[in-house]
N, C-alpha and C positions, 0 to 999 in steps of 0.2 A: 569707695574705690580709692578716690587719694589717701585716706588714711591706712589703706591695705599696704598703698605703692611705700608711704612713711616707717611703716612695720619694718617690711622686707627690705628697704634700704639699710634701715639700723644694723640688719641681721648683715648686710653681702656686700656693701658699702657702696659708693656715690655711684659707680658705674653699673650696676641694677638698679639703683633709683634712675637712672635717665632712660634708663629703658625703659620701665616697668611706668614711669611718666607717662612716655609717648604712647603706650599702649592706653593707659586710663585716656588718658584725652581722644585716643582714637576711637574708644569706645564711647565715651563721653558723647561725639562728635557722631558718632554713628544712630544713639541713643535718641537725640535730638533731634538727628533725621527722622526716624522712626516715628517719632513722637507727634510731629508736626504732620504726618500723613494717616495717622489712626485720629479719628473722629471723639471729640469730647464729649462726658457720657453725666449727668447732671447727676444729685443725690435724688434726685426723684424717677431717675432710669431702671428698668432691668438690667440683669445682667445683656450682653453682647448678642444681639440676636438673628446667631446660626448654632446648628447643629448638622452631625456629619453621619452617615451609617455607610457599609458596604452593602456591594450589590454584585458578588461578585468580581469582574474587572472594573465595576464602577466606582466611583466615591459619588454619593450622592448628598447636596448639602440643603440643608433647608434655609429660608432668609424669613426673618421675620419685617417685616415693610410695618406694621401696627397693627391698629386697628380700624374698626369702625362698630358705632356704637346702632344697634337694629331696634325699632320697636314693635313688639311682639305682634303688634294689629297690621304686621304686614305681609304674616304666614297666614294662608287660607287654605280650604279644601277640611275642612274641620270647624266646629261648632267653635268659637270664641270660649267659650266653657273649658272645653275639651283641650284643647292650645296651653291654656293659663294651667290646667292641672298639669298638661306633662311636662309644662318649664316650673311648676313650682316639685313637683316630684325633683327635677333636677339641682334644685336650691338655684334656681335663675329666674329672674324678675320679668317685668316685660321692658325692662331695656337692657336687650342682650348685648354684651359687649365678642365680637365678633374678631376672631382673627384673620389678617391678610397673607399669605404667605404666597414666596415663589421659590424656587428649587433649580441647583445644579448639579447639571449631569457631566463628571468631568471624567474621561475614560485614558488619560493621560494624551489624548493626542489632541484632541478639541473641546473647548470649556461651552457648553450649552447651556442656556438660559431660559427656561418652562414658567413663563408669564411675568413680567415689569414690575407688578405694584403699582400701588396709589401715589398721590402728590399730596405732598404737604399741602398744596395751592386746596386741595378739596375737604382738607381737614387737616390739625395740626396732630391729631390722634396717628397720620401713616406719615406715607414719605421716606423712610427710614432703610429703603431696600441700600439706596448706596454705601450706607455708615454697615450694615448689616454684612454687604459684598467687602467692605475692605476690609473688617474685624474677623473676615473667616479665611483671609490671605489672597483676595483674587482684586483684581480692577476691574473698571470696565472696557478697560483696552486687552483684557483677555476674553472674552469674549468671543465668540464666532458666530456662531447661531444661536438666534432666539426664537422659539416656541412657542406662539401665544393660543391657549385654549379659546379666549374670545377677546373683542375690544372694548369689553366696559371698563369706564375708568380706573375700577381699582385692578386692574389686569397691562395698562401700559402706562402709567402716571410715571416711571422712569425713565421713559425711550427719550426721550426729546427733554432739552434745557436751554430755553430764546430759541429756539427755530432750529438746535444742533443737534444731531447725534449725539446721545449720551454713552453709547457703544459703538463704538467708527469705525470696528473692525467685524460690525457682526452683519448678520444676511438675517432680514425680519420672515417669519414665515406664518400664515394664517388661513384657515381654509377660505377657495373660493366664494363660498357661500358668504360668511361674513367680511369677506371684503366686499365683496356688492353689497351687504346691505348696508354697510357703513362710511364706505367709501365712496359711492355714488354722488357725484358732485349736484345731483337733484336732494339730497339730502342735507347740504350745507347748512340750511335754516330752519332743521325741524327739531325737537326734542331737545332743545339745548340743556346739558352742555357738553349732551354722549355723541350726536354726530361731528360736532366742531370740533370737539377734544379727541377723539380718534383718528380726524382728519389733520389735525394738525401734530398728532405723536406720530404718525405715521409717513410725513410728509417728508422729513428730511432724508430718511431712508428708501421714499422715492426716487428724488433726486438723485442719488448716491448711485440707482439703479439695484440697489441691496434687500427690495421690498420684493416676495412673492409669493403668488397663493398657492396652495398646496392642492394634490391629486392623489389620490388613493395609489398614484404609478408613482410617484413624486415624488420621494422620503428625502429629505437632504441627512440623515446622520442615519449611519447603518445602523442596527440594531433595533433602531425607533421605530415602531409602528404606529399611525394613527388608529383613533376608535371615532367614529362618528356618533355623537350623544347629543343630537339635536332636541330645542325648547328652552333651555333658557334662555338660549338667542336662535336666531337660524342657522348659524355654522359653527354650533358649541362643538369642540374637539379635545378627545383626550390622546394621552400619550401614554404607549405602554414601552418599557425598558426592557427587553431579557438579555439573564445571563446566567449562564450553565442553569443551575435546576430553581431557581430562583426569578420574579418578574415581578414588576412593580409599575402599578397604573395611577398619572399621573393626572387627576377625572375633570380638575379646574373647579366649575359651579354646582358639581351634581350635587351637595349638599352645601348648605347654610348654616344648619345648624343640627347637631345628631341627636341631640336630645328629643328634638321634634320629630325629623326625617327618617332617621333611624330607626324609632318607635313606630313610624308611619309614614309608609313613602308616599302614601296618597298626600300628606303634607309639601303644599307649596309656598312660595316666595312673589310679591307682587313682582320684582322684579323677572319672571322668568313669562319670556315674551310669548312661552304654545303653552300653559300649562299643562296639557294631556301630554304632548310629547314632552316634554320635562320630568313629569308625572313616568313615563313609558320609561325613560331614557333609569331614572334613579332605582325603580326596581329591577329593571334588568340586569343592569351594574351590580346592585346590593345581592342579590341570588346568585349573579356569576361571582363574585368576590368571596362569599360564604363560603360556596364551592369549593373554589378554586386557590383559597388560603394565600393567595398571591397578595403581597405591600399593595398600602393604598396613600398616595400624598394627594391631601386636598387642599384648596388655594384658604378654605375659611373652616377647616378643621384643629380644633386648641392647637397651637404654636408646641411639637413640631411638625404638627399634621400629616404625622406617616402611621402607619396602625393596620391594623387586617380587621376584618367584619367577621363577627359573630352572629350565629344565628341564636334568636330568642324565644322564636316563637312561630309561629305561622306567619307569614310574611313582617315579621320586626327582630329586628336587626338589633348589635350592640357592639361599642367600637371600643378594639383592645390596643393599648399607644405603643409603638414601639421600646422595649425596654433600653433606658437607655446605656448599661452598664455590657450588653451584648454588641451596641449596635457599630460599633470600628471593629468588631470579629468577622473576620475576612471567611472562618469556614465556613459550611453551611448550616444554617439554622432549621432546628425543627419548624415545619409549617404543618398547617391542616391538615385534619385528615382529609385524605382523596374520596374522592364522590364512588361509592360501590355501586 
């Protein structure tokens, strides 16, 4: 830049060099600001991680928060045999490396936020939702409402940082159901470190008065509807988005992992607290989705976990990723064929 401002001085003489100065320096100065508010990214980084698609009047953006690392002997509902072959079919080990992701829904008048992320505090693999949120142009003081499908820790590991709101401006929302089961102050000393760490992400927004559970009458953002997809936890909730002929179901837990799931819904996760309704909740989803050709963003589907379901076979499924060279085209996209 100064050597531009040295150019064009020679050519127009001193009095465009003092201009053309004070602009470099403003820029300069500007640059610096900038610089100091985007998150430093190591040679050992991926690229920046969000990605953006339309959704109609929406802009929907993915955050990637990291990872976490699964090992395979924790999916059941299937012979240990059976497990190993459909993740080596998929060139995956049995320590599957797992994506976290959370997603905004920004329709120009309020920036919504569809589940937290982990804490670095729980592994140094996530954490990453906030570097994620400000590398895709947004803060946490834009913010308004936040979404959460459930409260296991990789679902609010952002909300809170020392005891604060780490969104000051947003209104928390979660179904009734899982706030009593994790919110109940008779729960403070059991399972640690899922009822203590829910209780304490949650708490400041308490306070605030900015905490509240949701009702099927309830909706706080137009548009959104909740799904009730109980079993991984008791008040697992998804979020469906429409607009004009287009709708996109936001499912949180209902898979883990698709290589498995998808091949076999009867495949479950220790982590899912009914497995028969977990079990109930992930085929329903996957035959309505098939259907229904509608987007699907899952919280632990490959980074950027937006894609539609394909049917494969008699009840198995296979998951096609949103392309990403369509996905900022605002007309509307071919989807599915409709159910005759």
């Amino acid at each position: 830049m100064v050597f531009s401002a040295l150019f064009v001085s020679a050519l127009a003489g001193c009095s465009s060099f003092e201009v053309d100065q004070k602009t470099d320096e403003t820029a300069l100065n500007t640059s610096a600001e900038k610089s100091e508010a985007i998150p430093s990214f190591s040679k050992a980084d991926q690229s920046p991680g969000f990605f953006r698609m339309k959704l109609g009047e929406y802009t929907i953006t993915s955050l990637y928060d990291g990872y976490v690392e699964l090992n395979g002997k924790l999916f059941k509902g299937r012979s240990a045999s059976a497990i190993t072959n459909l993740l080596k079919q998929s060139r995956q080990s049995q320590s599957i490396y797992t994506s976290i992701n959370a997603f905004l829904l920004d329709d120009g008048k309020q920036l919504v936020l569809i589940d937290a992320g982990g804490s670095a505090a729980l592994s140094a693999s996530m954490g990453k939702l906030l570097s994620s949120l400000k590398m895709s142009g947004y803060d946490p003081e834009d913010v308004s409402v936040i979404l959460l499908t459930h409260l296991h820790p990789d679902h609010i590991g952002a909300l809170a940082q020392d005891g604060k709101m780490t969104f000051p401006n947003a209104h928390v929302y979660v179904s009734e159901a899982e706030a009593a089961h994790w919110l109940a102050p008779s729960r403070s000393n059991g399972e640690l470190p899922y009822f203590q760490g829910a209780q304490q992400a949650i708490a400041p927004y308490q306070q605030a008065s900015q905490f509240h559970t949701l009702t099927s009458q309830r909706i706080p953002v137009a548009g959104v509807q909740m799904v009730n997809l109980p079993g991984h936890t008791p008040g697992h909730l998804a979020y469906r988005v429409n607009s004009g002929t287009e709708s996109l179901l936001f499912w949180g837990d209902v898979v883990h992992n698709f290589a498995l799931q998808f091949t076999d819904p009867a495949i479950y996760i220790d982590f899912d607290q009914e497995s028969k309704k977990a079990r109930a909740s992930r085929t329903k989803i996957l035959q309505d989705a098939q259907k229904s050709g509608e987007w699907i963003a899952g919280a632990h589907m490959p980074f950027p976990g937006i894609g539609q379901v394909l049917a494969a076979g008699k009840n198995s499924y296979r998951w096609l990723p949103i392309d990403y060279s369509r996905a900022l085209n605002s007309s509307p996209r071919e989807t599915l064929p409709e159910k005759k």
